[in-house]
N, C-alpha and C positions, 0 to 999 in steps of 0.2 A: 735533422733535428738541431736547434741551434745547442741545445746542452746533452753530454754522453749522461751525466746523471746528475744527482743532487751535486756531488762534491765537485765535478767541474762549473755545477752554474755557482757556489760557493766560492770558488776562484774567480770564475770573471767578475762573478759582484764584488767581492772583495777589493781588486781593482781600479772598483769607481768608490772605493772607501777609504783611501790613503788616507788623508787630512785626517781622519782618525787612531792611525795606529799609536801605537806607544801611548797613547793618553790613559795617564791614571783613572781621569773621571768617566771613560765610555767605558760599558755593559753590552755584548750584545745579547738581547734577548730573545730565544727563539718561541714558534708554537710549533709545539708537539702535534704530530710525530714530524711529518716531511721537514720544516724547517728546521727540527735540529740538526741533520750534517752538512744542511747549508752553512746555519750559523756557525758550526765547529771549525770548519773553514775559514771563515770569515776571523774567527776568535782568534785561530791559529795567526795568521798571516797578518791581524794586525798588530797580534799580541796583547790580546784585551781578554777582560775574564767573560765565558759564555754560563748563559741560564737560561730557563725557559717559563714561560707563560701560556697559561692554557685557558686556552680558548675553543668554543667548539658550535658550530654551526646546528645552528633549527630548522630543518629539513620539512618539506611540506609531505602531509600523510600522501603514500603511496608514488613518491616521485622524488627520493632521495637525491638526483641532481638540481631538484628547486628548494633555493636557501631561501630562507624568509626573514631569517633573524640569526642570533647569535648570543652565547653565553660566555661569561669569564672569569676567572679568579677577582675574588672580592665582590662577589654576588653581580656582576653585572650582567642585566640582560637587553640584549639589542634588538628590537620586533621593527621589520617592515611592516607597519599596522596598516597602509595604502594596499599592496601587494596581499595581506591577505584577506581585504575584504573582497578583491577580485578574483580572489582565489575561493571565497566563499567559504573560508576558515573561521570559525568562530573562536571568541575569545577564550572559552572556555578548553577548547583543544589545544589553542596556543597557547595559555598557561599549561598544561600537562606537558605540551609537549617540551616546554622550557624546562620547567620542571625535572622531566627526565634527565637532559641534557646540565642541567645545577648538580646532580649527584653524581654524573660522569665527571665531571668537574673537580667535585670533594673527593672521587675515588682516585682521581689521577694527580692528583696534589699527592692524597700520600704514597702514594706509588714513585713518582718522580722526588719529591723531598724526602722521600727517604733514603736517597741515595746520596742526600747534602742537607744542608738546612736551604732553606727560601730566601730567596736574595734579598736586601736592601738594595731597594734603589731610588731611595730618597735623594734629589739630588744629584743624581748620575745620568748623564749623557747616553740615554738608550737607543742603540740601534734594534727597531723590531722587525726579525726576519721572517719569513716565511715563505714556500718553494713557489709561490705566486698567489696573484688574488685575480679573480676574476668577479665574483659580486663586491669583494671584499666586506662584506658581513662578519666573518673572526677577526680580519684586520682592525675594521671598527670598534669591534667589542673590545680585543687589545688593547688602543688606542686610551678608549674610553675609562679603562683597569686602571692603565700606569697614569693617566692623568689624574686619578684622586690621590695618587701618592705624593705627588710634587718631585716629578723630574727635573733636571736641569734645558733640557729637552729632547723630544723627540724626532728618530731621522726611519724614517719606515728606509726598507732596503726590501726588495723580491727581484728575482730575475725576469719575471714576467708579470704586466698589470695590464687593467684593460684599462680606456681612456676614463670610460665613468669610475672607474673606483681611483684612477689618478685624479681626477680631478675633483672630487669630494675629500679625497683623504691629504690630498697636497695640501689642503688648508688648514688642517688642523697636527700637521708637523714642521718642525724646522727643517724637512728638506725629505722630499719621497724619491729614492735614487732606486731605478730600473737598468737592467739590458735591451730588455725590448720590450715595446707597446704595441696591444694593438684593440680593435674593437671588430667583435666580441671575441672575449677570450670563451671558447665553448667548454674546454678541459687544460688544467692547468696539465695533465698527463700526456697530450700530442706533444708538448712543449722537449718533453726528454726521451733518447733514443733505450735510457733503463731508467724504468719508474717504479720499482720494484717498493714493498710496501715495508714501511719500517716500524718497527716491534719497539712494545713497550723497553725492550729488554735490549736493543739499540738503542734508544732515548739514554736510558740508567749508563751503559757501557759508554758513550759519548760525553756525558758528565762528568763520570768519573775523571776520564782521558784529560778531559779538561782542565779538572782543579789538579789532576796530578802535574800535570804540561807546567801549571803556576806554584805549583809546590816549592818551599825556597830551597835552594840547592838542585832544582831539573835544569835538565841542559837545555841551552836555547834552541829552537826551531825557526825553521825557514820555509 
């Protein structure tokens, strides 16, 4: 497997992140759950402050490996409307189904922001991670979130992407940095040798970690 888990593909992405470190204006911003002990990593090592953004994929009835679309913080909703007339999805099911997926959304904002206040990042140089994309549908959604705010700009970071979501999402960032490409990515999970599932309750514990790490007076890390 090319990653032992999230925190060494963390580390080699980080890596391909230098030109970043130490900069006041970079963020990076994870989506929960997998990409945040990518990003924690990543936050560590360049020494930037980490947040998260949530994002959460619309899954087609009865075939939770087929993404159709995608919701985000700040009401965004992302619909493959091609993909689901082939799918013979009616609009009617795909608003429900978004739907459902808007109040997982609201439920994990307060969940997560209550472990801190919700970032500003007006302005700020966002790196958006996550443990890979393979339709990249959350990516998008993401994407879509922090560009209503007015970033300075956007740099997508994954350790694993497939060609078509590089090369859709390459265009609408300052720079989509990978480990490894490939087509088709079938499960972001072959990708890591422990892909073990990470809990609300590791999200909050990583945050924490984090603004303590930057707390004035913590010792520096390496």
């Amino acid at each position: 497997m090319p990653f032992r888990d999230r925190a060494d593909a963390g580390r080699q992405l980080a890596s391909r992140l230098t030109a970043y470190a130490g900069r006041e204006d970079v963020t990076v911003l994870s989506l929960p759950r997998g990409g945040v002990p990518i990003g924690f990593e990543i936050a560590k090592l360049l020494r930037v402050p980490l947040d998260v953004l949530i994002a959460r994929r619309i899954v087609a009835p009865g075939d939770h490996r087929m993404t159709i679309g995608a919701v985000a913080s700040g009401g965004v909703r992302v619909v493959d409307a091609e993909l689901c007339r082939a799918l013979g999805i009616s609009d009617r099911t795909v608003q429900w189904l978004a739907d459902v997926e808007a109040r997982e959304v609201e439920r994990l904002e307060r969940v997560y922001y209550g472990c801190h206040r919700a970032p500003d990042i007006r302005d700020r140089m966002l790196l958006l991670v996550d443990d890979g994309v393979a339709t990249g549908a959350s990516m998008r959604a993401a994407v879509t979130a922090v560009e209503q705010v007015g970033p300075a700009g956007i740099v997508i970071a994954v350790p694993v992407a497939s060609y078509a979501a590089y090369a859709e999402l390459s265009r609408r960032a300052r720079e989509f940095v990978y480990c490894h490409i490939r087509d088709p990515v079938y499960s972001v999970g072959l990708w890591y040798e422990d892909y073990a599932p990470v809990s609300e309750q590791d999200v909050c514990r990583l945050l924490r970690e984090a603004l303590d790490r930057r707390a004035p007076g913590a010792p520096e890390t390496s």
